[in-house]
N, C-alpha and C positions, 0 to 999 in steps of 0.2 A: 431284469436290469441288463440294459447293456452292456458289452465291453469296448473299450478303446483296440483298435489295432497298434503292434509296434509303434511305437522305436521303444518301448522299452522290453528291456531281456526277460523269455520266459519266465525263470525262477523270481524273477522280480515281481511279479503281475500285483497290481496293489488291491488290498481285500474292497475297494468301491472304484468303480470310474463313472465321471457325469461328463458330459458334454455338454456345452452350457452355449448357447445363443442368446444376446439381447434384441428380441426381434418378437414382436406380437404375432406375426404371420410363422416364428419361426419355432421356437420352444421354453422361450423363458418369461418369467418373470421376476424383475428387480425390484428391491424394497430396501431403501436404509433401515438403518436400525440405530438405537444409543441407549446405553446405561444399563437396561433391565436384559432379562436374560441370562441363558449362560456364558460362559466366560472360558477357555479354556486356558489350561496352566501351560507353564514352558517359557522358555526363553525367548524373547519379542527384541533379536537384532538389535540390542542397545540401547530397546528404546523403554522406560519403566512403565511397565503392565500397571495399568487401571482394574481395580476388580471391586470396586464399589463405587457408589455416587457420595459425593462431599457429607451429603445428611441424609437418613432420612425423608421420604416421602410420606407427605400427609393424606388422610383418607382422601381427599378432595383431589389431592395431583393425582393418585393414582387412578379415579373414575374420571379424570381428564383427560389423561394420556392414551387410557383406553376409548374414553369415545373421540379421541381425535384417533385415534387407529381405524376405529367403526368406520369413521367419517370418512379414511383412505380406502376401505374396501366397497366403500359407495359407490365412492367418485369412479373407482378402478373399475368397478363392473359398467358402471354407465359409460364409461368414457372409449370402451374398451371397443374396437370394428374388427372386427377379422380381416385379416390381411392387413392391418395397418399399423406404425410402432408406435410406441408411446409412449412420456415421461412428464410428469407430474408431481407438480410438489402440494400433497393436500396440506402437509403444515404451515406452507404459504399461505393458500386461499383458507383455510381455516382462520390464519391472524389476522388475514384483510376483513374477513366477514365476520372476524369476533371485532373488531375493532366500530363496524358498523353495528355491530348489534346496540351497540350504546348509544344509539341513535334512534332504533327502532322499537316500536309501542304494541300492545296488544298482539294480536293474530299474524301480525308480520315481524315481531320479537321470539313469539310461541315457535314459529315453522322454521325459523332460523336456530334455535336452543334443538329443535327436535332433527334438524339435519345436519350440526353437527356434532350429532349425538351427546349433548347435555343433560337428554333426560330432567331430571327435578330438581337439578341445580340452580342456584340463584345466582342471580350474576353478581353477586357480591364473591362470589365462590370462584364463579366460571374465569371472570378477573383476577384474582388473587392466581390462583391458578396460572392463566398464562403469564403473569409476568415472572413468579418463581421457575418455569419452565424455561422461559427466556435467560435466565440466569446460571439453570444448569446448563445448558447447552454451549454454552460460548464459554471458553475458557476450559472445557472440561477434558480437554487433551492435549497438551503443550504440543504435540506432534502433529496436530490436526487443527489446521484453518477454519473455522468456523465462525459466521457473521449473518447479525439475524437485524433486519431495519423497518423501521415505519415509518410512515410519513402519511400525512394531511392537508392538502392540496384546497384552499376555497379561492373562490372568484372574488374580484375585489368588491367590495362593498356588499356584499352578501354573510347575514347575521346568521350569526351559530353559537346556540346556545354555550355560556359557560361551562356547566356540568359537562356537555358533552368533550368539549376541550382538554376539560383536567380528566377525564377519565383518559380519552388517550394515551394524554400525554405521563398520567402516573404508572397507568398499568404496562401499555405498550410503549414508553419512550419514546413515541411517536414527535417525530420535527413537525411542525404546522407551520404551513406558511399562508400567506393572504397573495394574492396575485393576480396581473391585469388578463386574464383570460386572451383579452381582444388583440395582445398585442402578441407577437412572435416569439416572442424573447422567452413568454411564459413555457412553453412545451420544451425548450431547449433546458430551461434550468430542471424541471421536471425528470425528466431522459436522463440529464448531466448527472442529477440524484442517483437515481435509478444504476447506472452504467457504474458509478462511486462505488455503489452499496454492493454490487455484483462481478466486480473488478476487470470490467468492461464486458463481460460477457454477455450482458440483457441491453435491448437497443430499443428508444421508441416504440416505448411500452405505450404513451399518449400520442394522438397523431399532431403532425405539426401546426394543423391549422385546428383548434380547441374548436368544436361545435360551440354555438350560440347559448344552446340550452345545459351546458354541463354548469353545474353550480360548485361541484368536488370529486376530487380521488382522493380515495385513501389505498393505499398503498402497501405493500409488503414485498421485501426480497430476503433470498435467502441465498446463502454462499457460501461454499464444503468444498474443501481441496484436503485429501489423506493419500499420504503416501501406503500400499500394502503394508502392514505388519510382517509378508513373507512376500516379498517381488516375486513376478514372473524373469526370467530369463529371456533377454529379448532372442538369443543365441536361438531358441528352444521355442519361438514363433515360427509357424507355417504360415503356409496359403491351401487351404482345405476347403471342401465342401460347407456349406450350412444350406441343411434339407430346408425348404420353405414347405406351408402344408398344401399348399395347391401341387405340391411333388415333383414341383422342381428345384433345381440345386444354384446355389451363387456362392463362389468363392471368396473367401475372406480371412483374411489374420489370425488366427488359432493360438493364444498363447499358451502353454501349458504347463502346471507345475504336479510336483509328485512330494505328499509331506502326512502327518497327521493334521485334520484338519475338521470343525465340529460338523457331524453330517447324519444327516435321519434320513429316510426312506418308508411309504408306503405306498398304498395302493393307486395315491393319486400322483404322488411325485418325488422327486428327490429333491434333496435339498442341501444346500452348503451353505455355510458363513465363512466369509474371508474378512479378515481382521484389516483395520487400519493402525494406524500407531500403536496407542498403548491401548488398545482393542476395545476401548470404550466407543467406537465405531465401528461399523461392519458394514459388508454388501450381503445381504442374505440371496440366495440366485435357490430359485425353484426350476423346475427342468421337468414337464408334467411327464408321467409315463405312456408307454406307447400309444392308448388307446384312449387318452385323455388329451382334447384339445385345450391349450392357453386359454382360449378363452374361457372355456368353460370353469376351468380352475381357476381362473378370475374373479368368475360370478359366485363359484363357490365359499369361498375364506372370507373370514370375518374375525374381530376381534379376538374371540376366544379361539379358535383357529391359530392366529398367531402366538398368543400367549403358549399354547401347549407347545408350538413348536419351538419357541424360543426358551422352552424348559424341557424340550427333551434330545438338543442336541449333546451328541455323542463325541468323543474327538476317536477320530476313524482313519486309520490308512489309506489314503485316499490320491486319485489322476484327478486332474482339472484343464478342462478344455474351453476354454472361455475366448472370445474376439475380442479384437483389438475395436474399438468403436469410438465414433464421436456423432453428437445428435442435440440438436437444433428440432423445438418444437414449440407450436402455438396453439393457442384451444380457446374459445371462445365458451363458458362453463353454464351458460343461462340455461341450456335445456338440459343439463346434466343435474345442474340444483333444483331445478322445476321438478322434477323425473321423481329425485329424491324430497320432495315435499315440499320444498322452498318455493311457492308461486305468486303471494301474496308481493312480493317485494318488486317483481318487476311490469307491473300494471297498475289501475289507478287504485286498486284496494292497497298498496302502500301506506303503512304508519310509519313516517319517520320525523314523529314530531319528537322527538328528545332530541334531534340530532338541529332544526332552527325552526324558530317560529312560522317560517314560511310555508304553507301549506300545495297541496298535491307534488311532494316528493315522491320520485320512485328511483329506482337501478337500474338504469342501463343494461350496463353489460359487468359482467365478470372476467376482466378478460387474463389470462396465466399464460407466460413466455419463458420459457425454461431450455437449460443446455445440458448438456453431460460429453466428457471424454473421457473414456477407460483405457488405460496403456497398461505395458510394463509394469510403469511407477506406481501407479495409483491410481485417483479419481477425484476428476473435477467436478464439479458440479453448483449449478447457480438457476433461480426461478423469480420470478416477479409475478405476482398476481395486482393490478389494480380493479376495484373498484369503483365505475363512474356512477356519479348519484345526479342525474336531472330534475331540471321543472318539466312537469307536465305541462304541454303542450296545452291551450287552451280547444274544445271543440270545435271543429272545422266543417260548415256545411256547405259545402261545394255542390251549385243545382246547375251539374254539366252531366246528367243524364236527363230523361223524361221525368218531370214533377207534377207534383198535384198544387192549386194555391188557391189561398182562400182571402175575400174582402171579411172583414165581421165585423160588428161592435161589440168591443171588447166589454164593457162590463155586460152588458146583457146576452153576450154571447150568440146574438143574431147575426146568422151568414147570408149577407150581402149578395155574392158571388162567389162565384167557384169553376175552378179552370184548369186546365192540362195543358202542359207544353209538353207535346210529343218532337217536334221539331218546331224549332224558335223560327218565326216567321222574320221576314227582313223587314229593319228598323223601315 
């Protein structure tokens, strides 16, 4: 483990120091966190400490929560480049693509349950589920901004099943709206949503001119602003190194505090939680050890991974060296869901017959637009994932290379003639 150099006095020296970068290329990984876990005790600046959820967790939330945790260490491994940062909201694109699952049938229902991580849940279950999750979250710390939205976006005069409607709209409280695609106005109210639910932080999530072939989005954002449970000292920011691993160095904002604060350590990394309000939020910051790249401790963690660690934080005397940041990012998720199983859904083996009678539905794209700023104060943070659901394109034979063509009669199946256009001769 390494140690921090001064400013603070020898006899001081605190029993852990991490140094903590938000930077893919650099040394960290960030993770929210809420509810579960440990909790440390103490006095939380005025504000009243959280140290349980309202109720009880049913067997079903709990094999929820965890496979939507699985389903962020998917995403995080796939999503993950060396050399480049990243920020991700999987419990975004998890409730856009639970919200499609209620649309989708057989083999493209199956791949969709099994990537994000549902296992033998039924979606009678899987449902029930996010909506009581949706309920814990919002509201669950007076000191913490927290806003979670849906929406359901169809073309006008394009049929959509009933069932698929009230499931939305029960489970996810999803807004539906019907809308003229063709005309302009439609992308702006879209956005307009969008930027509401996000409190302007997410912009033109749909482009402004709707392709031809979109029939729907469905929609999800998400939106976290926590003040620290224990500020930084803006006084007590630098301008310091942050080693990049190609081995070189870029100066940036260093803020740092000195407190007890819950922190484990092993072979692959260390680890802190810094509390939001009434600490029923947290920033959990991993910081791999020397000889261990981010990414690789990326690809490593998974569910139970997290669970043990979220049960074996310690509260520790402890330096914290963390940057000041803000970050703006976009990701387009199709080959990341393909990767992790999901393949069925964006080619013409698509079943999305629960979601309208119309037949060769498929998905586009996945697309996730997400921000964060970390100060001082606290932490903002806000994500949109839509999902675009198309008509399949009808087959397209385009004979602008060299062809073969045949005369026949058709029911006897006698050919006539038969020919080659190597180069098309002039008319």
């Amino acid at each position: 483990m390494t140690r921090p150099e001064p400013p603070y006095p020898p006899d001081l020296a605190p029993a852990a120091a991490v140094r903590l970068g938000f930077s893919i290329p650099g040394t960290l990984l960030l993770l929210a966190t809420a509810g579960c876990g440990w909790l440390p005790t103490g006095p939380s600046d005025g504000v009243d400490e959280i140290t349980r959820l309202p109720r009880a967790l049913s067997a079903a939330e709990v094999e929820v929560i965890g496979a939507s945790n699985q389903f962020a260490f998917g995403l995080l491994a796939q999503a993950s480049r060396p050399g480049e940062n990243l920020f991700l909201s999987p419990l975004s694109a998890s409730m856009a693509l639970g919200m499609t699952m209620n649309g989708a049938a057989g083999e493209t229902w199956s791949q969709m349950r099994d990537v994000l991580g549902f296992g033998g849940l039924a979606e009678e279950e899987i449902n029930a589920a996010y909506e009581s999750l949706l309920e814990l979250l919002v509201g669950l710390d007076p000191s913490v901004e927290t806003a979670v939205g849906n929406s359901v976006w169809t073309r006008q005069g394009f049929p959509v099943h009933a069932d698929f409607l009230a499931a939305v709209r029960e489970t996810f409280d999803a807004e539906v709206a019907e809308l003229d695609f063709a005309n302009p106005s439609a992308s702006g109210r879209i956005n307009g949503w969008v930027q509401d639910a996000t409190r302007g932080r997410i912009e033109d999530i749909v482009p402004a001119v709707i392709p031809g072939d979109v029939v729907m989005y469905l929609i999800n954002a998400i939106y976290f602003k926590g003040p620290w449970t224990f500020r930084f000292e803006p006084s007590d920011t630098r301008n310091e190194p942050f080693h990049l691993d190609n081995g070189s160095t870029q100066t940036v904002p260093l803020m740092t505090m000195r407190r007890d604060l819950p922190y484990r350590e092993n072979g692959r990394f260390q680890a802190v939680d810094l509390p939001y309000g009434g600490r029923a939020f947290s920033m959990t910051v991993l910081v791999p050890q020397p000889d261990v790249s981010v990414d690789d401790l990326a690809a490593s963690l998974d569910a139970a991974d997290w669970q043990d660690l979220a049960d074996s934080f310690r509260e520790t005397d402890i330096e914290v060296f963390l940057p000041r940041f803000r970050m703006a990012y976009e990701r387009k998720l199709n080959d990341d869901l393909a990767a992790l199983g999901m393949v069925d859904a964006f080619d013409h083996r698509a079943d999305l017959s629960r979601l309208s009678p119309v037949g060769g539905l498929r998905i586009s794209s996945v697309k996730q637009k997400s921000w964060v700023e970390v100060n001082e104060e606290g932490t903002e943070a806000a994500a949109a994932t839509a999902v675009t659901v198309v008509e399949s394109a009808p087959p397209a034979v385009r004979a602008d290379r060299p062809f073969l063509f045949f005369i026949r009669e058709r029911l006897s199946g006698t050919i006539l003639f038969a020919g080659k256009v190597a180069s098309p001769p002039a008319n």
